[in-house]
N, C-alpha and C positions, 0 to 999 in steps of 0.2 A: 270218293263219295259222290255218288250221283244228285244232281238239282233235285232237290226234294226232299230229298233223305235227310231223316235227323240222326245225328253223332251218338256215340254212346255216351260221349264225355264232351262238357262244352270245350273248343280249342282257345276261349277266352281265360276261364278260370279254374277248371279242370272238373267241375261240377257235372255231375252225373246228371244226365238228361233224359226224362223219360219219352216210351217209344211214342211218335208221332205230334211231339211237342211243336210248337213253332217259334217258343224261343225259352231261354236257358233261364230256369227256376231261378238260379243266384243272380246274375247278372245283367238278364236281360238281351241278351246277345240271340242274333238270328242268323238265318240263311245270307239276307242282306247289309247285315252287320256285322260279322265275322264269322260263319261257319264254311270259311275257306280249305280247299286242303292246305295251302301257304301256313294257317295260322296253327299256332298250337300255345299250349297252355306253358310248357317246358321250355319257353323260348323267352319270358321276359323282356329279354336285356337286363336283367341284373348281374352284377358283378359279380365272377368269380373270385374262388382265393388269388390269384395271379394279375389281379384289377392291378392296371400302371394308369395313375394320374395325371401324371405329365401329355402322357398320351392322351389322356381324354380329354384335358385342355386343351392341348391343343385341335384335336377333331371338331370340340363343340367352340369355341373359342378364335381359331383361327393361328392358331400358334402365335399372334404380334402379344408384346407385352403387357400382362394385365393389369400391371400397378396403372393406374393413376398419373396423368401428366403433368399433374400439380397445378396449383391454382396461378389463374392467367395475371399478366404484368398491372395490368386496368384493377384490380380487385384490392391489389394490394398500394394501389394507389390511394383507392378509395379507401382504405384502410385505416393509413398513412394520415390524410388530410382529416377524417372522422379524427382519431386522436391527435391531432395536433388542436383542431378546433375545441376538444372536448376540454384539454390543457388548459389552451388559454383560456377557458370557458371559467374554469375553475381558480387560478393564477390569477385574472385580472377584476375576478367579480362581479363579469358582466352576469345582471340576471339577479344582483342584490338587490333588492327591496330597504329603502329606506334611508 
């Protein structure tokens, strides 16, 4: 496709483009926004039936572990002393009126 030239089809969303338009009725999409030969409309990136998961965690993800490292030692400290406080709060009647 020559600089200039409009598509017959946009290669954003596959929207039929009328001749000498300067950008794409559906989408909005132009010469400087996507009417690349590179792009096409048939390319996505959506999953086919043969999608593996594991593989795409790991690409997007970085393959290390995605759980959770669990909540840090300090947290559970602060935890710990909240109820203990809260306990005796309750146990010794501090906070009774009267």
């Amino acid at each position: 496709m020559k600089p200039g030239e409009t598509p017959d089809s946009c290669p954003n969303c596959g929207a039929e483009v009328p001749p000498h338009a300067r950008a794409c009725p559906q989408c909005g999409s132009d010469e400087q926004t996507g009417w690349a030969d590179e792009a096409a409309h048939d390319s996505a990136g959506i999953p086919d039936d043969e999608f593996d998961y594991d593989d795409f965690v790991k690409r997007e993800f970085g393959g290390g572990d995605p759980r959770p490292r669990g909540v840090s030692w300090f947290w559970w400290v602060v935890a710990i002393v909240t109820l203990i406080t809260v306990a005796l709060w309750l146990v010794l009647g501090i906070g009774r009126v009267g």
